[in-house]
Jmol script that loads the backbone (N, CA, C; Angstrom):
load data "model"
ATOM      1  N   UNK A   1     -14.962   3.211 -25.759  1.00  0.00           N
ATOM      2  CA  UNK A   1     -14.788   4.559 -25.262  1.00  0.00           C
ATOM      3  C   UNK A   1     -14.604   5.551 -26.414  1.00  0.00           C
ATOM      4  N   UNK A   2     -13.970   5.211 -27.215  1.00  0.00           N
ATOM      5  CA  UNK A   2     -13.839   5.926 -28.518  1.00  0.00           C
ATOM      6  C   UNK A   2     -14.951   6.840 -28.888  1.00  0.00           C
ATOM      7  N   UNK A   3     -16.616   5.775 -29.147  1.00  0.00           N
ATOM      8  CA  UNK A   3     -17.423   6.365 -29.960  1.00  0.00           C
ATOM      9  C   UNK A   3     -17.959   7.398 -28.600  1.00  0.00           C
ATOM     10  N   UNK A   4     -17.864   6.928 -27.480  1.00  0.00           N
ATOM     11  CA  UNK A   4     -18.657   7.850 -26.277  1.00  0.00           C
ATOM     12  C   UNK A   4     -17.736   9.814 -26.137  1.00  0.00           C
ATOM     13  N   UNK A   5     -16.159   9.501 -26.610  1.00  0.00           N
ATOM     14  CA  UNK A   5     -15.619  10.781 -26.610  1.00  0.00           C
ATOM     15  C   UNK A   5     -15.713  11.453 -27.758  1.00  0.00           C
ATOM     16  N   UNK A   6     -16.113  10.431 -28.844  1.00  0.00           N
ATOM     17  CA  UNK A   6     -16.609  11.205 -30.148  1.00  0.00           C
ATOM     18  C   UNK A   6     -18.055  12.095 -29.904  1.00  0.00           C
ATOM     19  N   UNK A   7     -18.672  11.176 -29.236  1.00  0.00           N
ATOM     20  CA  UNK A   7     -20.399  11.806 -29.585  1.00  0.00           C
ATOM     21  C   UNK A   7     -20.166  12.705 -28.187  1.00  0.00           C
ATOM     22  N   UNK A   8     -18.894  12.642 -27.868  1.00  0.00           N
ATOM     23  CA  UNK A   8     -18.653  14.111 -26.152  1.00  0.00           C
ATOM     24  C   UNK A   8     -18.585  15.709 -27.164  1.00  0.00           C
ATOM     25  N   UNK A   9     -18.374  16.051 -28.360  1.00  0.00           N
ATOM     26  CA  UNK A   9     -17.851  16.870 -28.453  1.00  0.00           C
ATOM     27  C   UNK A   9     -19.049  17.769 -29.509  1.00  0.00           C
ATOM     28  N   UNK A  10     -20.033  16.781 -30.229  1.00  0.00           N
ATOM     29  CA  UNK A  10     -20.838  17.208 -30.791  1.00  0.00           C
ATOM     30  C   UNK A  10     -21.464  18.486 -30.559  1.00  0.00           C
ATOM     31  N   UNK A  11     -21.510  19.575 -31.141  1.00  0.00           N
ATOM     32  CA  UNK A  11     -22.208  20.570 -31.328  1.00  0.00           C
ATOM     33  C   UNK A  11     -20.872  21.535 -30.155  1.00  0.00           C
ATOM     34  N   UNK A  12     -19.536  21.654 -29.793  1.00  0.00           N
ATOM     35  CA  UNK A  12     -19.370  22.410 -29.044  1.00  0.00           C
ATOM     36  C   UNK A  12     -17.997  23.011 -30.049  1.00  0.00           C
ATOM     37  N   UNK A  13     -16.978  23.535 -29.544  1.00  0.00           N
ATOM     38  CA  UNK A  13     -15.926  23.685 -30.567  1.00  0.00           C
ATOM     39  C   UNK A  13     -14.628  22.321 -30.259  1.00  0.00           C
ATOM     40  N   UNK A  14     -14.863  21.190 -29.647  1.00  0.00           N
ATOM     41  CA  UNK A  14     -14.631  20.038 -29.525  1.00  0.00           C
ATOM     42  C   UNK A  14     -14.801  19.242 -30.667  1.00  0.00           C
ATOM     43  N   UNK A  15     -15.768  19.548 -31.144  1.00  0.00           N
ATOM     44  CA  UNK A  15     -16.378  18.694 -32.283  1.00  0.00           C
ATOM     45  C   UNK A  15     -15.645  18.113 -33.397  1.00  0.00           C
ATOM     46  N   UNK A  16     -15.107  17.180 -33.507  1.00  0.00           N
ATOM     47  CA  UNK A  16     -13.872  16.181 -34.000  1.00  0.00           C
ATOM     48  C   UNK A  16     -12.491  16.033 -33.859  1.00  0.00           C
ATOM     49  N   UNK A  17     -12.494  16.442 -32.156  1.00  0.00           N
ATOM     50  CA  UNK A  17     -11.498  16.729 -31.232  1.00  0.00           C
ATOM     51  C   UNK A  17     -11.728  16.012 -30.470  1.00  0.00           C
ATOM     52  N   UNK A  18     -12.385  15.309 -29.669  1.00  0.00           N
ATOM     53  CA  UNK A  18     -12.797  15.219 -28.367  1.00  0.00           C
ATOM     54  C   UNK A  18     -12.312  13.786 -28.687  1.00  0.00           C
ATOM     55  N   UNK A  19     -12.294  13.336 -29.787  1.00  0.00           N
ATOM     56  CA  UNK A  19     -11.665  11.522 -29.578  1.00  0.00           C
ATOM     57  C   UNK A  19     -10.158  11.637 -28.466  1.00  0.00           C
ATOM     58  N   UNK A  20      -9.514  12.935 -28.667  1.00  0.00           N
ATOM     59  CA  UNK A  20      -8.353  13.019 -28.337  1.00  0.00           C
ATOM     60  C   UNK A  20      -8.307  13.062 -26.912  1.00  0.00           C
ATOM     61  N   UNK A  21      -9.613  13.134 -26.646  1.00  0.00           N
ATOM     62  CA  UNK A  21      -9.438  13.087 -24.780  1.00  0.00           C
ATOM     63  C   UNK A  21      -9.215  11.646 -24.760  1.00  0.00           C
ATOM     64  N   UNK A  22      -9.263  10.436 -25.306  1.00  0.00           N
ATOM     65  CA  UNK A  22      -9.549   9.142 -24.688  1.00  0.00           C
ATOM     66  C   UNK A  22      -8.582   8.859 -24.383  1.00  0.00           C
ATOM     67  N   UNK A  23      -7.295   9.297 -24.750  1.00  0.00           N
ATOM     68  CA  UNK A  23      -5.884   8.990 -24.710  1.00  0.00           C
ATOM     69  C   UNK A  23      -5.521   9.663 -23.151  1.00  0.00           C
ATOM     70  N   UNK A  24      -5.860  10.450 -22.781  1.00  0.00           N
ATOM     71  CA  UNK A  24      -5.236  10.936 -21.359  1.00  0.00           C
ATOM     72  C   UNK A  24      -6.238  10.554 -20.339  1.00  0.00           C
ATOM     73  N   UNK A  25      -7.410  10.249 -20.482  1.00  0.00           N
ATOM     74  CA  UNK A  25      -8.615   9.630 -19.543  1.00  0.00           C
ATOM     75  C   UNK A  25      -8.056   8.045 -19.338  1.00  0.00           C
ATOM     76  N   UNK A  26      -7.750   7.379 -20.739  1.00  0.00           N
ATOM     77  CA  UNK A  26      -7.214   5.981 -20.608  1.00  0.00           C
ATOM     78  C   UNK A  26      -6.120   5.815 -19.876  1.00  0.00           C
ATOM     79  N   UNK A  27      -4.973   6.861 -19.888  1.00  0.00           N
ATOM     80  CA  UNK A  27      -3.646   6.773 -19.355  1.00  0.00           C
ATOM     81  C   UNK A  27      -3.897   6.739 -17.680  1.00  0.00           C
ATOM     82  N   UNK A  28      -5.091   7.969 -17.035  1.00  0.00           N
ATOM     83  CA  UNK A  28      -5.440   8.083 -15.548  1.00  0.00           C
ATOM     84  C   UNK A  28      -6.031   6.720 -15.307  1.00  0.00           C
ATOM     85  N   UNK A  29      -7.049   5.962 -15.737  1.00  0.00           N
ATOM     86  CA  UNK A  29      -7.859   5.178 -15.768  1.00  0.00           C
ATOM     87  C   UNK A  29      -6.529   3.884 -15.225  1.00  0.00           C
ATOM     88  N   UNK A  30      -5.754   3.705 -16.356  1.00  0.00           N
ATOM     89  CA  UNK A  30      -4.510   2.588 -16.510  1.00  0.00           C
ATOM     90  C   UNK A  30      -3.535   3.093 -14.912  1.00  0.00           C
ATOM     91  N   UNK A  31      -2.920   3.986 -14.522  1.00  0.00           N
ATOM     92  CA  UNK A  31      -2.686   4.103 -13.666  1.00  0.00           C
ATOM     93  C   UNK A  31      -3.088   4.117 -12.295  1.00  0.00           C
ATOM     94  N   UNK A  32      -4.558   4.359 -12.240  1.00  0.00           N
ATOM     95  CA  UNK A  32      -4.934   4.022 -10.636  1.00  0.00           C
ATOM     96  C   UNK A  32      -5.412   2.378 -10.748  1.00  0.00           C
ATOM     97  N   UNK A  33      -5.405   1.772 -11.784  1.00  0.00           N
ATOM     98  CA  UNK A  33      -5.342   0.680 -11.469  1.00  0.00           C
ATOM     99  C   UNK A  33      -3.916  -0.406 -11.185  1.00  0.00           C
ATOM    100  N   UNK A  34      -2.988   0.059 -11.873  1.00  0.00           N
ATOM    101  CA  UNK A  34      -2.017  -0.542 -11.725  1.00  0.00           C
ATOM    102  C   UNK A  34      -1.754   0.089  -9.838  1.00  0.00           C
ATOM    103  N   UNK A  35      -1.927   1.245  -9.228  1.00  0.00           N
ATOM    104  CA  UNK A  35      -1.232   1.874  -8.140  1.00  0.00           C
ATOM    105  C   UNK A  35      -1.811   0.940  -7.330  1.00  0.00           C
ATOM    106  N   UNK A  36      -3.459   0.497  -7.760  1.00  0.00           N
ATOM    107  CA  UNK A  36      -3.907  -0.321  -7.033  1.00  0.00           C
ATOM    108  C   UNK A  36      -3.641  -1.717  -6.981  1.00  0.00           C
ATOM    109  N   UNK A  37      -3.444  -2.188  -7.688  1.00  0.00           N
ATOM    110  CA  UNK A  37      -2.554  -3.351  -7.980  1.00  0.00           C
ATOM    111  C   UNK A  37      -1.047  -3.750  -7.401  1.00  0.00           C
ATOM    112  N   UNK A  38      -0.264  -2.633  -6.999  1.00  0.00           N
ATOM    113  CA  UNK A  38       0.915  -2.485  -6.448  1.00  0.00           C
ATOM    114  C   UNK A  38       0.488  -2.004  -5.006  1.00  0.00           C
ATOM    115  N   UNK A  39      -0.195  -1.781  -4.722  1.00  0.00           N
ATOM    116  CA  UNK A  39      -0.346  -1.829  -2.919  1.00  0.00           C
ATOM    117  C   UNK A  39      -1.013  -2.810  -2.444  1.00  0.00           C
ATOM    118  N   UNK A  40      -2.121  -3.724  -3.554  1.00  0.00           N
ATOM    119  CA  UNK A  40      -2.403  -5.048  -3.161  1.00  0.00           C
ATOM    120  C   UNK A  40      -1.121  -5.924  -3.059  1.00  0.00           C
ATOM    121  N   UNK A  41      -0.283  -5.734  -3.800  1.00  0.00           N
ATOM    122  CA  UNK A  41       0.739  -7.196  -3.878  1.00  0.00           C
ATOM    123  C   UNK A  41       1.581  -6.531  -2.408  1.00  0.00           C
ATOM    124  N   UNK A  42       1.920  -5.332  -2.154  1.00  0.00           N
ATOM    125  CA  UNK A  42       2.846  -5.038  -1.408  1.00  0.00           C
ATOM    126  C   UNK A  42       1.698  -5.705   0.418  1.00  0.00           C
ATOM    127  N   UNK A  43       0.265  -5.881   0.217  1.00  0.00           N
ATOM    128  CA  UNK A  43      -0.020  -6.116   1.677  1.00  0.00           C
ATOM    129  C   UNK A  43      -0.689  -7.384   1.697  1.00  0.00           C
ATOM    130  N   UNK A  44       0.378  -7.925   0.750  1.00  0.00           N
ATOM    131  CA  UNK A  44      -0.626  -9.509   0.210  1.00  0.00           C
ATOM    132  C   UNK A  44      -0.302 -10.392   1.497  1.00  0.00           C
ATOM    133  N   UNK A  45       1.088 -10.079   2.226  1.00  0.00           N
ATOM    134  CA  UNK A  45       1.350 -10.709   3.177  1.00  0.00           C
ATOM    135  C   UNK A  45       1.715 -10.013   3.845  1.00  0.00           C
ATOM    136  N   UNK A  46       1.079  -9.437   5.086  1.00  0.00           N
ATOM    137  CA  UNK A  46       1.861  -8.578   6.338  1.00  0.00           C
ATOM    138  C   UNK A  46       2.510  -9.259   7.201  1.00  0.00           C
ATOM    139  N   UNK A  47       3.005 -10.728   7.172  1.00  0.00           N
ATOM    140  CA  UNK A  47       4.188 -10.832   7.947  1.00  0.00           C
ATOM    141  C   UNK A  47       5.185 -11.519   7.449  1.00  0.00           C
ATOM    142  N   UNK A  48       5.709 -10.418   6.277  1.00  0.00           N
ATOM    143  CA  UNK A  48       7.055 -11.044   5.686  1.00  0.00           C
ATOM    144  C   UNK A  48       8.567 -10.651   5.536  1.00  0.00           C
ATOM    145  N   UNK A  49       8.074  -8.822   6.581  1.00  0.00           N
ATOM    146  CA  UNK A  49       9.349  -8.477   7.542  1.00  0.00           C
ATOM    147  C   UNK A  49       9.929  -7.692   7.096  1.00  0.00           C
ATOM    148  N   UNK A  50       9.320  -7.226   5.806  1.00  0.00           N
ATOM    149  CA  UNK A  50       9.610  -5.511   4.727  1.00  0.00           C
ATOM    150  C   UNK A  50       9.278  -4.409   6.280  1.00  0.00           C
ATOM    151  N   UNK A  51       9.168  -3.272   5.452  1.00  0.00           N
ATOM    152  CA  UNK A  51       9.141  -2.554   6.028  1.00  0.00           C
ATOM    153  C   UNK A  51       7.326  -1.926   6.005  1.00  0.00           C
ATOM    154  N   UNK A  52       6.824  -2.096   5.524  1.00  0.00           N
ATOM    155  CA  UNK A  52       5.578  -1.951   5.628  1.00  0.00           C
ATOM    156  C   UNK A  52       4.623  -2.999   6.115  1.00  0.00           C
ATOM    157  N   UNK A  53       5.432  -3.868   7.298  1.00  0.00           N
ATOM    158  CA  UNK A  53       4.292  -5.024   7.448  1.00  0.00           C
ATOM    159  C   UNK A  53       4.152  -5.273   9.344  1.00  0.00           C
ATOM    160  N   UNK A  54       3.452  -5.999   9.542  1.00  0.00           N
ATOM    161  CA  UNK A  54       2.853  -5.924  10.920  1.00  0.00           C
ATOM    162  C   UNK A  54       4.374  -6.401  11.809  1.00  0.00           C
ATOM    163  N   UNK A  55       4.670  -5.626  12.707  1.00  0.00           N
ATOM    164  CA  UNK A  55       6.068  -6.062  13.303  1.00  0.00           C
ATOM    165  C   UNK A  55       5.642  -7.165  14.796  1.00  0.00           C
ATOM    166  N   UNK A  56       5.732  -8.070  14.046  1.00  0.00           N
ATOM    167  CA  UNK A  56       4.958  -9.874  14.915  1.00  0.00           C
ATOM    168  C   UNK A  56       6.738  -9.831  15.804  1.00  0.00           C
ATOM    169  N   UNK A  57       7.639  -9.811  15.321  1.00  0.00           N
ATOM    170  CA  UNK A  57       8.301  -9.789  16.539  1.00  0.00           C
ATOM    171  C   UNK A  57       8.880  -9.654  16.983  1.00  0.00           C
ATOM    172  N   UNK A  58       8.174  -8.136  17.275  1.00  0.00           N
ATOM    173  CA  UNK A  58       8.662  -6.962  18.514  1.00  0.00           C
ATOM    174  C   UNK A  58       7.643  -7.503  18.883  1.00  0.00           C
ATOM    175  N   UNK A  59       6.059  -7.280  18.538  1.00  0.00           N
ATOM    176  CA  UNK A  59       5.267  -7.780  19.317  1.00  0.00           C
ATOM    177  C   UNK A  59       5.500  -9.315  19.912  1.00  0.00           C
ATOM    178  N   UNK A  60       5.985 -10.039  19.639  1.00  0.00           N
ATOM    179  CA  UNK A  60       5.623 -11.245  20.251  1.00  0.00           C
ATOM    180  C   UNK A  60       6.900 -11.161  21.485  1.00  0.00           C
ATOM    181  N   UNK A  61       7.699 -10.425  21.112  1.00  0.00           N
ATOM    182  CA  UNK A  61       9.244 -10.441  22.177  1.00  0.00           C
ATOM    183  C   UNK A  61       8.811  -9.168  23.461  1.00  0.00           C
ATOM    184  N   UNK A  62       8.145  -8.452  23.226  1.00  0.00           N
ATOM    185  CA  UNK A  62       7.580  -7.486  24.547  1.00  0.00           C
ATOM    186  C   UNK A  62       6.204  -8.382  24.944  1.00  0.00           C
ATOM    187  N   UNK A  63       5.336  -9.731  24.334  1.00  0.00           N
ATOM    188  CA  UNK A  63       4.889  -9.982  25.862  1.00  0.00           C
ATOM    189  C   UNK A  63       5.588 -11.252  26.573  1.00  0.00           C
ATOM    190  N   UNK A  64       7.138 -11.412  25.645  1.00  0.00           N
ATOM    191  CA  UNK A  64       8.061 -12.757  26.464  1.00  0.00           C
ATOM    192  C   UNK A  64       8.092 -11.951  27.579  1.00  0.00           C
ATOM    193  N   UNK A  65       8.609 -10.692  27.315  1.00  0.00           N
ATOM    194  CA  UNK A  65       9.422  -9.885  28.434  1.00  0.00           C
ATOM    195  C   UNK A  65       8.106  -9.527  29.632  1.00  0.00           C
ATOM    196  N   UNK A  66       7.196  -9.157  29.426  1.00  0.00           N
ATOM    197  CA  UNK A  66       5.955  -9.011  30.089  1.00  0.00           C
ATOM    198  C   UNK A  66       5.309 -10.482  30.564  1.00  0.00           C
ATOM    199  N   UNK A  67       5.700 -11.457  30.273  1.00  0.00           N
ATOM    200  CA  UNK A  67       5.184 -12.670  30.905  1.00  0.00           C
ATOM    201  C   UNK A  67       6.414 -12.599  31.611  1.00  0.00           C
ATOM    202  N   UNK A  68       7.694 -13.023  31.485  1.00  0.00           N
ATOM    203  CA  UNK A  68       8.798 -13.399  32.440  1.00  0.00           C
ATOM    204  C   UNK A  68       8.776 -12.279  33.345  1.00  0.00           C
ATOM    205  N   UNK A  69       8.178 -10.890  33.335  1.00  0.00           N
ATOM    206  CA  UNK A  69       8.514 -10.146  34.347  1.00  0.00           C
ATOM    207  C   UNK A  69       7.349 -10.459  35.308  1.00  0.00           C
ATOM    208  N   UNK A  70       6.408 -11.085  34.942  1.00  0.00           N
ATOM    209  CA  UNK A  70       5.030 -11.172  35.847  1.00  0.00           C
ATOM    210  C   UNK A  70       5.398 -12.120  36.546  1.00  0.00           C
ATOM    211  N   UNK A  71       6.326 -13.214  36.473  1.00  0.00           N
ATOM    212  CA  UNK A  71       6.847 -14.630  36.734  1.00  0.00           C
ATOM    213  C   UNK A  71       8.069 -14.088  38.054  1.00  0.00           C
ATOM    214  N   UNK A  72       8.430 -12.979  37.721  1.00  0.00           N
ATOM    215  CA  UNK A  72       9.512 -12.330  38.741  1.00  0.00           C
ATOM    216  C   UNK A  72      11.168 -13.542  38.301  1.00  0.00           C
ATOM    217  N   UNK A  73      11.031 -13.712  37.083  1.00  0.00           N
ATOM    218  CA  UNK A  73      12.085 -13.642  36.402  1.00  0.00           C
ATOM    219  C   UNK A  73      13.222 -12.640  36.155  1.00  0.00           C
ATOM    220  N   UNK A  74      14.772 -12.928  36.251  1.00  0.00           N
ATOM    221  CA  UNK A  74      15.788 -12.059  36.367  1.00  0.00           C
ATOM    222  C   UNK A  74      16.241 -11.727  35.272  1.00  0.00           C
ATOM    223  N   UNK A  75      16.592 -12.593  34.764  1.00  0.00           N
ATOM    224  CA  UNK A  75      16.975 -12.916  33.234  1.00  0.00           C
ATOM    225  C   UNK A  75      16.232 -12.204  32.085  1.00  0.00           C
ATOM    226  N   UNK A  76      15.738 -10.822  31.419  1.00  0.00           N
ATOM    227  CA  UNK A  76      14.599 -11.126  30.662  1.00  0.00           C
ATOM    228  C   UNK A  76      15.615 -10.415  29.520  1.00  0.00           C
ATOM    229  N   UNK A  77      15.330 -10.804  28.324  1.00  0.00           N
ATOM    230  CA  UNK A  77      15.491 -10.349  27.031  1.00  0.00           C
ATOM    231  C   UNK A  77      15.599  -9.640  26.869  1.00  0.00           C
ATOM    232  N   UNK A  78      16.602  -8.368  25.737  1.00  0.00           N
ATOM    233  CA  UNK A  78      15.964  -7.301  25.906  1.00  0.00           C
ATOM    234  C   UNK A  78      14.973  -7.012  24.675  1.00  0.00           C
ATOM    235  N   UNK A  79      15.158  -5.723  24.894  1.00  0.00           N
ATOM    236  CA  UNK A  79      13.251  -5.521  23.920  1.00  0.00           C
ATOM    237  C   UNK A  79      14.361  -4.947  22.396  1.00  0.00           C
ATOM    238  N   UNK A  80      13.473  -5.149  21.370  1.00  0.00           N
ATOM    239  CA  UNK A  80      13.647  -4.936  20.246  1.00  0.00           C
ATOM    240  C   UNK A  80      13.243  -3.886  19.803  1.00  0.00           C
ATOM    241  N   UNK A  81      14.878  -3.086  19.065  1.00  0.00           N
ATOM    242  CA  UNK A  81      14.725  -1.376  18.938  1.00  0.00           C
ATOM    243  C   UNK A  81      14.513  -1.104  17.559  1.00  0.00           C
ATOM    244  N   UNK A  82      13.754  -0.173  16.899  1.00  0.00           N
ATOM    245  CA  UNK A  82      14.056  -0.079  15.686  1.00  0.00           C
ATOM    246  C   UNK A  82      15.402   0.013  15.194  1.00  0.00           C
ATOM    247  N   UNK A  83      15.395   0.169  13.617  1.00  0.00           N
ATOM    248  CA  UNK A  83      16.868   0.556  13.009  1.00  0.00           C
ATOM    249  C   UNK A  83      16.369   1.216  12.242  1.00  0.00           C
ATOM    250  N   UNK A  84      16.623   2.437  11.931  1.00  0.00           N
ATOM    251  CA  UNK A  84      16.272   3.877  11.324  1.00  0.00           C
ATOM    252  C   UNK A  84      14.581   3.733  10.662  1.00  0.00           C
ATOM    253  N   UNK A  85      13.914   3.777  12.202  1.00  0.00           N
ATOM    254  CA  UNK A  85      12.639   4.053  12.316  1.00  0.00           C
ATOM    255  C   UNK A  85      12.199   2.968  11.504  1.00  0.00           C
ATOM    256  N   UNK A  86      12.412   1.400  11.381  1.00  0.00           N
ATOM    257  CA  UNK A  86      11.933   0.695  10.838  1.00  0.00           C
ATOM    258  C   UNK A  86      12.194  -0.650  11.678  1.00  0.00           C
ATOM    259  N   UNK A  87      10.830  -1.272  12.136  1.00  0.00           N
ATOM    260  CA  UNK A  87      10.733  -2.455  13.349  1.00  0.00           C
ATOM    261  C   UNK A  87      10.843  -3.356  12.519  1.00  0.00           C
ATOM    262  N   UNK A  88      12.109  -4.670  12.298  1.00  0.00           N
ATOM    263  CA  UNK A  88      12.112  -5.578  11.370  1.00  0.00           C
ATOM    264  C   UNK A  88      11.426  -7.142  12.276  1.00  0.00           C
TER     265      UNK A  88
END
end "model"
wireframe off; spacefill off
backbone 0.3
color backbone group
């Protein structure tokens, strides 16, 4: 990348300046890969009960309650509430 921001500046008032862009192009470059790298690991497993992952069971406990009520069952569970807007 070096010689490509060198030969960027030729003929403009850049001209043995422009190496100095590689340093803040490299820094953006290095960061959307790492951001991307950190939201892969965070959805590497969606059911491991963080807060950003598929809520398996609330879902699996509202269709106990939806099968035992179809059954005309008395008894049913109750349903699972968040805790400050987060389904664990």
């Amino acid at each position: 990348m070096l010689r490509e921001f060198d030969k960027l500046g030729d003929g403009t008032f850049l001209e043995g300046h422009s190496i100095w862009l590689n340093i803040p192009f490299s820094a953006a470059i290095t960061w959307a890969f790492h951001t991307l790298d950190t939201v892969g690991e965070s959805s590497v497993n969606p059911f491991e009960g963080s807060a950003n992952d598929v809520p398996i069971t609330q879902i699996s406990r509202t269709i106990e309650i939806d099968m035992r009520d179809m059954l005309d069952e008395v008894n049913l569970p109750a349903a699972i509430v968040p805790k400050n807007n987060i389904v664990l």
